[in-house]
C-alpha positions, -999 to +999 in steps of 0.1 A: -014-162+612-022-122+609+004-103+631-009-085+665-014-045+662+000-028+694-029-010+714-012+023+707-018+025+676-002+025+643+012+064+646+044+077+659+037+091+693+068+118+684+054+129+646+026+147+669+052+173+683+066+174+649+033+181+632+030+213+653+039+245+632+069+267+651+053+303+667+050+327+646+071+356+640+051+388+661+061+414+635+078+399+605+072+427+578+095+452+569+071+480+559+049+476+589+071+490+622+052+486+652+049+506+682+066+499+712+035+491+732+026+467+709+052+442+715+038+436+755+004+432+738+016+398+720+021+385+753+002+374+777-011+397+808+019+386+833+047+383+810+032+415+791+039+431+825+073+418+827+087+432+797+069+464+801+086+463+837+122+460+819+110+489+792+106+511+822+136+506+843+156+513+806+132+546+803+143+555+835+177+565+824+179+600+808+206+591+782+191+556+778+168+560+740+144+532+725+144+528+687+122+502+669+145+486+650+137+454+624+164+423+628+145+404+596+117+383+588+131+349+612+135+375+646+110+407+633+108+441+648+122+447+684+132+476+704+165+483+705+180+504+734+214+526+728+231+544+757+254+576+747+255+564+715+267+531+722+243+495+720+231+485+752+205+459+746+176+446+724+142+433+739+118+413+714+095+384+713+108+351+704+087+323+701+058+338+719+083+345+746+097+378+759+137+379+751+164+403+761+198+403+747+224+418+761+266+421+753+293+427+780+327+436+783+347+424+802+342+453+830+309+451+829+307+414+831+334+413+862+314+437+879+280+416+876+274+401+907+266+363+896+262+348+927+232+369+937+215+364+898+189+335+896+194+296+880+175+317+844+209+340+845+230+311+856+214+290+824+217+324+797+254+326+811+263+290+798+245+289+765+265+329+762+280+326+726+305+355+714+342+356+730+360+365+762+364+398+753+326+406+742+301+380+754+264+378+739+239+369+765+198+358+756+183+362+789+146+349+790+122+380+804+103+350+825+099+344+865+133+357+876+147+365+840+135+404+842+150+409+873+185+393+863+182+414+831+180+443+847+207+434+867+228+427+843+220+462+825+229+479+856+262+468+857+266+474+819+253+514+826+277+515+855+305+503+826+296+527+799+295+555+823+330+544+830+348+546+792+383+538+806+372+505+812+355+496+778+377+484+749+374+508+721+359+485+696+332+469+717+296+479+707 
């Protein structure tokens, strides 16, 4: 007697999200920098406007300045912001998603008001990797994400503004 087939089918419901090729990298060459307008263009229209949003609060700043600056071939080109000649963030496109990255002291992070920040900071400050003393936070520029990013920048500007308070070796 012949076995019974499922109605399903004979294919792995799962092997179809598998199949699916990751995003591809916006700007992955070396020799071919883009300009900074360029990365809001791989986005689209309303999260275009949300990182050009974050671009213009950082341009805002006088001693704030934007370099385009390549992270290789897996993350591409993305702008990288310093403030008086220290790092203060990087924005970029990851996965066909705007991305900010952020580090903070531990005066800048104490004087980040968390309670106000939406569930997307709450979320970027649990999955925080580096240590007490410098954490690394990838806050996603989506629904509330630009506005916790900025946010979070402000109290990082109010640190760096404030050297006493930094550590000497923290970027």
């Amino acid at each position: 007697m012949p076995k019974a087939r499922s109605a399903g089918g004979t294919r792995d419901k799962t092997s179809a999200v598998r199949d699916k090729p990751p995003p591809k990298v916006p700007f992955p060459k070396k020799a071919q920098p883009p300009t900074p307008t360029a990365f809001a263009a791989q986005l689209p229209l309303p999260l275009g406007r949300k990182f050009d949003a974050v671009r213009g609060f950082l341009a805002k700043h006088k001693d704030v300045s934007e370099d385009v600056f390549f992270y290789g071939p897996h993350s591409g080109w993305g702008l990288r912001y310093v403030a008086s000649g220290r790092p203060l963030c990087t924005l970029l496109v990851h996965r066909a998603r705007p991305l900010g990255i952020v580090s903070l002291e531990p005066a800048a992070a104490e004087a980040v008001r968390w309670a106000d920040l939406s569930d997307v900071a709450h979320k970027a400050r649990r999955a925080a990797h580096g240590s007490p003393s410098l954490l690394w936070l990838d806050v996603p520029l989506e629904a509330s994400g630009a506005a916790d990013f900025k946010a979070l920048l402000k109290a990082k500007l109010t640190a760096l503004r404030n050297p006493q308070n930094l550590t000497p070796d923290a970027p």
